[in-house]
C-alpha positions in Angstrom: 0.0 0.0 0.0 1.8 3.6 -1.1 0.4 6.6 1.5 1.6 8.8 -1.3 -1.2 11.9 -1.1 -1.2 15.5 1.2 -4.4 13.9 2.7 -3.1 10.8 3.7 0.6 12.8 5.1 -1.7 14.7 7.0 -4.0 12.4 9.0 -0.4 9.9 9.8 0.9 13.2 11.5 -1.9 14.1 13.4 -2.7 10.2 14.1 1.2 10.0 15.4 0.7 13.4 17.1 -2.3 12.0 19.3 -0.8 8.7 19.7 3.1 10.3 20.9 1.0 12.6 23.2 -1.6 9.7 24.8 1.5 7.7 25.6 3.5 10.0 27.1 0.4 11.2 29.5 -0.2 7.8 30.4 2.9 6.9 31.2 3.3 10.2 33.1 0.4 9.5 35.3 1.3 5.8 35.9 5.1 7.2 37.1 3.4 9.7 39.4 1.3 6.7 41.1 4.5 5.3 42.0 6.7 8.5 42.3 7.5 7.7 46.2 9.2 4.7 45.3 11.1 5.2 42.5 14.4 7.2 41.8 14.9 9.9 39.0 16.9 7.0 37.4 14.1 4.9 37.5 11.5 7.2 36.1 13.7 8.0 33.5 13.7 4.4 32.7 10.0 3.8 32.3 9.8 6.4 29.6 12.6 4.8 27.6 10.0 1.6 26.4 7.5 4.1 25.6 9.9 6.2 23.2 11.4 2.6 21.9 8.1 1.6 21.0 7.3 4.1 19.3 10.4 4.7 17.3 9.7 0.8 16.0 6.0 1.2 15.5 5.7 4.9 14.1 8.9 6.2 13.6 11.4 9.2 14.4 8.7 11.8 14.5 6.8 9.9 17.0 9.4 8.8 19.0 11.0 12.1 19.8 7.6 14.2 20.1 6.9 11.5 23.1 10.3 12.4 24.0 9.9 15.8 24.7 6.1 15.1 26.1 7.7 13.0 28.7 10.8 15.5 29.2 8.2 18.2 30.0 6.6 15.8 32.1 9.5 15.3 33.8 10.6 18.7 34.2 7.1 19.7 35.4 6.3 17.1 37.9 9.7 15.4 39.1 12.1 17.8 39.3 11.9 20.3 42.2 13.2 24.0 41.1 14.2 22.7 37.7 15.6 26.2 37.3 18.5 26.1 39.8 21.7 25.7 38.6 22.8 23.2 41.0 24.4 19.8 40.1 22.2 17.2 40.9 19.6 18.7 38.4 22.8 18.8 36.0 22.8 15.5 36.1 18.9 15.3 35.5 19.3 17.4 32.6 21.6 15.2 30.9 19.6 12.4 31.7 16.4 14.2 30.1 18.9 15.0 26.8 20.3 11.4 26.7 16.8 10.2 26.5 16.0 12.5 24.0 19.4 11.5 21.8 18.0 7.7 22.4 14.9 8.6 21.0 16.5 10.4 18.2 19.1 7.5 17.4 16.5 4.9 17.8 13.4 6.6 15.6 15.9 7.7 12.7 17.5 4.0 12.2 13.8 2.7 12.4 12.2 5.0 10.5 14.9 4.3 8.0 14.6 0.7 8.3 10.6 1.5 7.8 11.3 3.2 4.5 13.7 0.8 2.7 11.0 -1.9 3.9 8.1 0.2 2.4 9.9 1.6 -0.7 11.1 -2.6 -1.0 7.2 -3.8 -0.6 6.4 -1.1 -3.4 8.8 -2.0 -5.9 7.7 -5.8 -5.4 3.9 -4.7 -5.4 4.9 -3.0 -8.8 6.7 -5.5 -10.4 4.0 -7.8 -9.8 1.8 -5.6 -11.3 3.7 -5.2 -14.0 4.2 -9.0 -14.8 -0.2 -9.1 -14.2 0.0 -6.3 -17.1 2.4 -7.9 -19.5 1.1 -11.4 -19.0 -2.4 -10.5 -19.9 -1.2 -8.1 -23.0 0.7 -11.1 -24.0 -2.6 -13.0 -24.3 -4.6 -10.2 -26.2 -3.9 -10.2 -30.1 -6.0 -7.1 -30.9 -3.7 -3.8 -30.2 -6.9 -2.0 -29.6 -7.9 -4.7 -27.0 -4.8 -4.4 -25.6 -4.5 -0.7 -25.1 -8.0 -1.2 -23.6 -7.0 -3.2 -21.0 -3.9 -0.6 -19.7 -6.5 1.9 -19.6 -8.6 -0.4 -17.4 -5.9 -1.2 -15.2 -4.6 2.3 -15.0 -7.9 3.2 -13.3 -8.0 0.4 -11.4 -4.8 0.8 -10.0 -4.9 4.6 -9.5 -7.9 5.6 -8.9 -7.2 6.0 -4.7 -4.7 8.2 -6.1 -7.6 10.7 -8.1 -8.0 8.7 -11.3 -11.1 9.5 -12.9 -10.9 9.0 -16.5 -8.7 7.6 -18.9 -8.7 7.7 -22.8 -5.8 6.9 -25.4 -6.1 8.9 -28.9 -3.5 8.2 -31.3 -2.3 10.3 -34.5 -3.5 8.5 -37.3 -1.5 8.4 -40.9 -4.6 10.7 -42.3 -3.2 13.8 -39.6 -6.0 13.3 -37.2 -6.7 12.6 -33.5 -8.9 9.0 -33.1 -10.2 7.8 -29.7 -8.3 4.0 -29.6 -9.1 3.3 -25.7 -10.9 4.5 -23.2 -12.0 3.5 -19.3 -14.0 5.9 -17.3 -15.0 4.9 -14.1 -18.5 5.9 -14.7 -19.4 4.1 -17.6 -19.9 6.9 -20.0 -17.9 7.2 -23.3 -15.8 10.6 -23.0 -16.8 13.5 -24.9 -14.0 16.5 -25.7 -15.0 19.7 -24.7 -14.3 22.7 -27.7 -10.9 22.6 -28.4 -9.5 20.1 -26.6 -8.7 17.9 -30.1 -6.6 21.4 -30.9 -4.6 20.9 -28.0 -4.3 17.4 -28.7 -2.9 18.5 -31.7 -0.7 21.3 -29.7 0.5 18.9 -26.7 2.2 16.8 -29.5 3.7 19.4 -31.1 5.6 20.6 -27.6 5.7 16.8 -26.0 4.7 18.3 -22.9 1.9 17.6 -20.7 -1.4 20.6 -21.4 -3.3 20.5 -17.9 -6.9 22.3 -18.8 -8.6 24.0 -15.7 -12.2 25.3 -15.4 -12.3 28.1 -17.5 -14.7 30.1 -19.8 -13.8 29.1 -22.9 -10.3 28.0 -25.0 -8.4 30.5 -26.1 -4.9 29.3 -27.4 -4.0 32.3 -28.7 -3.2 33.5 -25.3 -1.2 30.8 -24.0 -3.8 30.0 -21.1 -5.0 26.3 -22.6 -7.8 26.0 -20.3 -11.6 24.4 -20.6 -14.8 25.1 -19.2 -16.1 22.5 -17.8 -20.0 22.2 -18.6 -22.1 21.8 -15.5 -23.1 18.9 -14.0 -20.2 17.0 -15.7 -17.0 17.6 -14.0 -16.9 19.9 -11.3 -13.8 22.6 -10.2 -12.7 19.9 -8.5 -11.0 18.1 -11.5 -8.3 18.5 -13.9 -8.4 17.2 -17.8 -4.5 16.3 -18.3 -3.7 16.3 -22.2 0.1 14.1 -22.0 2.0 13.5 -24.8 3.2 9.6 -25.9 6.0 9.6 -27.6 9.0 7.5 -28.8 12.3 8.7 -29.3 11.4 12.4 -31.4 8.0 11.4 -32.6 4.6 12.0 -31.0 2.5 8.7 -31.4 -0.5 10.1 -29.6 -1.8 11.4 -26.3 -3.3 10.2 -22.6 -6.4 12.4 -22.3 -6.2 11.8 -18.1 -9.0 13.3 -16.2 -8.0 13.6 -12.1 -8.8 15.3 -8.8 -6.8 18.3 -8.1 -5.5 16.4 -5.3 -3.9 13.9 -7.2 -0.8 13.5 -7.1 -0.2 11.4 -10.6 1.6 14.5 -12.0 3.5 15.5 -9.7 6.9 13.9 -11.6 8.7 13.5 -8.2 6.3 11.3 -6.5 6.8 7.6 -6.6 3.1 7.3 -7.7 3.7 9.4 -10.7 7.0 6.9 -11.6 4.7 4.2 -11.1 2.0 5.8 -13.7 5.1 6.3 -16.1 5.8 2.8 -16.4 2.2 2.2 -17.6 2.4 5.0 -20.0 5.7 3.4 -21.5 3.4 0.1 -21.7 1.1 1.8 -23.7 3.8 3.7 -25.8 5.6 0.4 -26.4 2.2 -1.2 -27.8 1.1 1.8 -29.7 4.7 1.7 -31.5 4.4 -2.1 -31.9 0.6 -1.8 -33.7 2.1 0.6 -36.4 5.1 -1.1 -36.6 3.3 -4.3 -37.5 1.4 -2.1 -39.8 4.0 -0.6 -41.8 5.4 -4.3 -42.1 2.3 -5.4 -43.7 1.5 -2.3 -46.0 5.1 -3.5 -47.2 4.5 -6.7 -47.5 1.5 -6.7 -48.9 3.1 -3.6 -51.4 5.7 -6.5 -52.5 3.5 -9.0 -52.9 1.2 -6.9 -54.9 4.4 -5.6 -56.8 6.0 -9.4 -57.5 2.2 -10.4 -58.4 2.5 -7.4 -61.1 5.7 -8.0 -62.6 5.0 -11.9 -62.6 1.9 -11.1 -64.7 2.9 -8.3 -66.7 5.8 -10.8 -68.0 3.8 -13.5 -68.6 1.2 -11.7 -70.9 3.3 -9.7 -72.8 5.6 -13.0 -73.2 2.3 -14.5 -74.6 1.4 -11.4 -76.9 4.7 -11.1 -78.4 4.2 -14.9 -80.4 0.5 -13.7 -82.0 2.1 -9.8 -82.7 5.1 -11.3 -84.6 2.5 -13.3 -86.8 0.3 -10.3 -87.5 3.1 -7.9 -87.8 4.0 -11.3 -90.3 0.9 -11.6 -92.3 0.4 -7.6 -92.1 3.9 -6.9 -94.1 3.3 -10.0 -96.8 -0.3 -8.6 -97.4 1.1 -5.3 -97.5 3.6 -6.2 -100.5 0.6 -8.3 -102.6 -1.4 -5.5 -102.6 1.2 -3.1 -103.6 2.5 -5.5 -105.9 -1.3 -5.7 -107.2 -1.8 -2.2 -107.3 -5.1 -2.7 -104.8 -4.8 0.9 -103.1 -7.7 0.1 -100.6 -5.8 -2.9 -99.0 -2.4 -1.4 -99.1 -3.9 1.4 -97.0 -5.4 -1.4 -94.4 -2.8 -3.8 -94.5 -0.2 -0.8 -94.2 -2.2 0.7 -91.0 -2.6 -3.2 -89.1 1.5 -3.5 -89.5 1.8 -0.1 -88.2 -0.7 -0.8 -85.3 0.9 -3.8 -84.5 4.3 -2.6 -84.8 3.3 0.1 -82.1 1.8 -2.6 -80.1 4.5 -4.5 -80.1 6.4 -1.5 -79.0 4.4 -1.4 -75.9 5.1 -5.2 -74.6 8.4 -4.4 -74.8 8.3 -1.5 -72.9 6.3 -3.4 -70.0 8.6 -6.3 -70.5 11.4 -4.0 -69.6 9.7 -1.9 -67.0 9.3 -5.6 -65.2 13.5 -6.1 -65.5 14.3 -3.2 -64.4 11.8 -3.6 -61.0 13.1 -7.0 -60.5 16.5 -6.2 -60.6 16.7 -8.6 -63.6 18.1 -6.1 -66.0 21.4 -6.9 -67.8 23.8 -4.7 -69.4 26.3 -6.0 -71.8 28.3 -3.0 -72.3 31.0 -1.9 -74.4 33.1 1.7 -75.9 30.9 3.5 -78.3 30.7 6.7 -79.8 28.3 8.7 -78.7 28.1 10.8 -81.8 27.6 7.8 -84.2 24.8 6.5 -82.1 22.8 9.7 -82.2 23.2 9.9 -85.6 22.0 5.9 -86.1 19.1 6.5 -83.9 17.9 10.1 -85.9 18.4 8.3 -89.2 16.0 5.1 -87.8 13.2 7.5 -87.1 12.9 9.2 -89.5 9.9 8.7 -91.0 8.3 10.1 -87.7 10.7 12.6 -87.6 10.2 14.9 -90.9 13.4 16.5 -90.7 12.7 18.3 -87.4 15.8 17.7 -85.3 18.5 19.4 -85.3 21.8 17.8 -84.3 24.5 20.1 -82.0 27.4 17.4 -82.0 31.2 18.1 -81.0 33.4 15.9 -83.2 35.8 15.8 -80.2 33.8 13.6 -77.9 35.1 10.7 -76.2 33.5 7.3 -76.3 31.3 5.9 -73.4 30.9 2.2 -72.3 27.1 1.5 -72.9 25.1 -1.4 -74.5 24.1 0.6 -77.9 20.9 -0.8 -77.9 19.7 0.3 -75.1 21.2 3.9 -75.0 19.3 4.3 -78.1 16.2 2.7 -76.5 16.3 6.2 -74.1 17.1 8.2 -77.1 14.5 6.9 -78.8 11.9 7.2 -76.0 13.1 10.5 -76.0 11.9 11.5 -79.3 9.0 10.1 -79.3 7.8 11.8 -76.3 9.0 15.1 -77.8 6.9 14.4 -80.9 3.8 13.2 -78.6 4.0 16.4 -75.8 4.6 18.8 -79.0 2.5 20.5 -82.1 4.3 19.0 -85.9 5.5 22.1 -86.5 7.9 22.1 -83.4 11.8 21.7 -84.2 13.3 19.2 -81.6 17.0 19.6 -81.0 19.8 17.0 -79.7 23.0 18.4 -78.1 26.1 16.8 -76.4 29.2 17.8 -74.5 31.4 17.0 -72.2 31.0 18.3 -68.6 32.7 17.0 -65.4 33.9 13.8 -66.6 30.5 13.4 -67.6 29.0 13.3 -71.0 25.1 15.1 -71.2 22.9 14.3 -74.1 20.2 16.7 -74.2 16.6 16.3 -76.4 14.8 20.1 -76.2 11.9 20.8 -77.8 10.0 24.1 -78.6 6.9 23.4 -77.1 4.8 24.5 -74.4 7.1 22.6 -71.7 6.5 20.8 -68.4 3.8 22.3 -65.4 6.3 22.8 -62.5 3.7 19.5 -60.6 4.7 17.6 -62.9 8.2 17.9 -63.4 9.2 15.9 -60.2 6.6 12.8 -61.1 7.0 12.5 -64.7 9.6 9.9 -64.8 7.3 7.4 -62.2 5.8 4.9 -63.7 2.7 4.9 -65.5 2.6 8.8 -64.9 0.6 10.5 -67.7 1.0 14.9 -67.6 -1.9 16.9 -69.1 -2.6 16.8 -72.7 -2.5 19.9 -74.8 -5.1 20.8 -77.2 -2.6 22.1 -79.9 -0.9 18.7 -80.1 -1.2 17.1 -83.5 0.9 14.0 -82.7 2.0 11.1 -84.9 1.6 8.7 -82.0 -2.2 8.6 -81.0 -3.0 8.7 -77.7 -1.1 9.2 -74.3 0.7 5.2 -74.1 1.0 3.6 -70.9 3.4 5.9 -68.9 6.6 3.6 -68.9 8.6 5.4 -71.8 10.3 7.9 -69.6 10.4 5.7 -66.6 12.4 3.2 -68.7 14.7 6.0 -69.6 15.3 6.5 -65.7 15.7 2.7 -65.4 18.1 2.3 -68.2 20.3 5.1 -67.8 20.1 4.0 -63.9 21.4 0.9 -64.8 24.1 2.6 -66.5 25.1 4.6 -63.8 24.1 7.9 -64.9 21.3 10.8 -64.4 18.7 11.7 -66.0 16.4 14.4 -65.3 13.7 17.1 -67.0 13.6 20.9 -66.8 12.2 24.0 -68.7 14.8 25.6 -70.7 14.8 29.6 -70.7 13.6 30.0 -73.9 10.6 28.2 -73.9 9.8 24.3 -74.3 10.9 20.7 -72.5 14.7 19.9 -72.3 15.1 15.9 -71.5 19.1 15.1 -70.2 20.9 12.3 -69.0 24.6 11.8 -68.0 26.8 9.0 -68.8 30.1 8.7 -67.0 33.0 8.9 -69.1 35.9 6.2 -68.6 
């Protein structure tokens, strides 16, 4: 049992007072029945068991109150002309200060003994507790459960100490306050007074405890967090304490603790309040351990999504490439009869379901090598190439899209790189085409190079109507599609799926480059990526 409250230091004082006092009269009076046969030594004697027994029983404060009871005693009734400076009452008052040392000596090693025996009982008392608390959260699966049972036990446990209410709101993902736990004595569900959840809000900002009074109404503004109470409900007897759960340098949520303004609980130096801490750090350690266990299964559930994506993505585009290559087959031989046969109409056709399909085709790989590159399955085979010689390979494959529109800014001095061709002029090539997409026909597209830091930057610009300043740090995510313009008259119908330019990212990645997007001074989108030069 902890006496840890003012009330409860009060009444043991005046209960010692009254006892130290009752004692010391009675043994008076019994001493004076018998005063004619005893000695000064002797009376002096019969008052040392009564100050012994209560130094064992009650303590120092005890002990040497009845100590100077009985030396006024003494001095009053037993010593004739206490006053006179003579040396037999010398000798009585050294007696009457020896028995006050005794007392002294005696009540301070009990009353020590007394506390290390209380303070022991306590700590055992707490870690039994304790064990109770852990066992039964060890049985509970459900982390709301479990938070709802150290609320129960907090105002089971401390409610002799001004417990009155206790509720658990934690800061959820979505920036608000939720109610996760709650034991009120009475029964009833708590309900925050206006702008208690602002506090909430404010108590986790500071990490310090908010303790709300009975006032008018909340005004933040001027630093006085306080509440009116409505009436009837809590009375100006109570407190509402608002205390911030935390671990390490982030606020997980807050103890909404309603007490008697007796209550000791938050006063940090009693040993009741350390006591409360301990459960608090209970209920921290859970509340970190339920979104731990949720951030572990967004993720895992993320990767198992993402493994379930990339497994199917490969396996259907492995399955449409063998009936594309046959169309993009039958397409091109039907195409050359008909030309050969001078049928117009079915050149047209057969030339638009080879084009289709050749687009088509285009796309599968594009997934196919969106699912390397996010399975790590990627291989490069590199070797030394010249730069300049692929740029101008790539330009002269294209085109037929192209129309003459780029315009080619390359030094003859540039060094060669160690790349797998194929692939650099995959992100070239992406390049281009999204230039031609995001752009009006009549848009020249230019290509530059140059050396710069050991680094060699390709750049595709275009002349268009450039990148919204939102988009510019998303557009090379996956499957990320920027706004459409209504003056674009594109060769390539329609937006694609979104992977071009995150393939770039992957494949010059893979290369250990950069590549990134910006709005050039002049007007329009300028694409770059770096390759390191060896």
């Amino acid at each position: 049992t902890f006496k840890l409250s003012n009330t409860d230091y009060r009444k043991q004082y005046l209960y010692d007072t009254s006892l130290s006092v009752a004692m010391a009269v009675a043994g008076t009076f019994i001493v004076s029945t018998l005063t004619l046969y005893l000695s000064f030594t002797h009376i002096l004697l019969l008052y040392i068991p009564i100050v012994l027994v209560l130094a064992v029983v009650r303590g120092l404060f005890a002990s040497l109150l009845a100590a100077l009871v009985a030396s006024a005693a003494i001095v009053a009734f037993f010593i004739p002309n206490p006053f006179n400076f003579t040396f037999s009452n010398g000798e009585k008052w050294l007696s009457l200060l020896l028995l006050l040392c005794i007392a002294g000596v005696v009540g301070g090693q009990t009353t020590k003994a007394r506390r290390l025996a209380t303070q022991a009982n306590r700590q055992a008392c707490e870690m039994q507790l304790l064990y109770q608390l852990v066992e039964e959260i060890g049985n509970i699966e459900s982390p709301e459960q479990q938070l709802q049972l150290i609320a129960e036990k907090i105002i089971h446990i401390f409610h002799r100490w001004g417990a009155i209410m206790c509720s658990f709101f934690i800061f959820t993902s979505e920036g608000e306050i939720a109610l996760r736990a709650d034991a009120p004595l009475s029964g009833d569900r708590p309900e925050l007074y206006p702008g208690e959840q602002s506090l909430m809000l404010l108590t986790m900002r500071d990490k310090k405890m908010q303790i709300l009074h009975d006032a008018q109404h909340v005004d933040i503004t001027s630093g006085n967090h306080y509440v009116r109470f409505p009436s009837g409900e809590l009375s100006e007897e109570h407190y509402i304490c608002l205390i911030p759960l935390f671990r390490g340098k982030s606020a997980i949520g807050v103890l909404r603790f309603v007490t008697t303004k007796e209550s000791s609980l938050i006063d940090k130096k009693d040993p009741a309040s350390k006591f409360f801490q301990v459960f608090l750090d209970q209920a921290m350690s859970v509340i970190e351990r339920t979104q731990l266990r949720a951030e572990k299964l967004r993720a895992e559930t993320w990767r198992e999504t993402d493994a379930l994506r990339a497994s199917l993505v490969h396996s259907v585009s492995h399955d449409l490439r063998t009936p594309l290559a046959t169309i993009m087959m039958a397409a091109s031989t039907l195409y050359q009869i008909c030309k050969d046969q001078g049928n117009s109409t079915m050149e047209s056709s057969a030339f638009k379901i080879e084009r289709e399909a050749t687009r088509l085709d285009h796309l599968v790989g594009n997934l196919l090598d969106m699912s390397q590159i996010e399975g790590n399955a990627l291989s490069i085979d590199t070797v030394v190439y010249p730069i300049d010689s692929l740029i101008y390979e790539t330009v002269e494959q294209m085109e037929s899209v192209l129309q003459n529109r780029v315009k080619l800014y390359i030094p003859e001095n540039l060094p060669p790189v160690e790349i797998e061709p194929t692939r650099i002029k995959q992100v070239l090539r992406n390049l281009l085409e999204n230039a031609i997409r995001h752009t009006p026909s009549a848009c020249p597209i230019e290509i530059r190079a140059h050396l710069e830091h050991e680094q060699l930057v390709v750049c595709v610009r275009d002349e268009g109507p450039g990148i919204a300043q939102s988009d510019i740090e998303h557009i090379f995510d996956k499957f990320y599609h920027v706004k459409k313009r209504k003056d674009n008259t594109s060769q390539f119908p329609g937006s694609g799926l979104g992977l071009g330019l995150a393939i770039c990212r992957g494949l010059i990645e893979a290369h250990h480059g950069r590549i990134w997007a910006d709005n050039h001074s002049e007007g329009g989108a300028i694409f770059s990526f770096s390759l390191p030069v060896k």
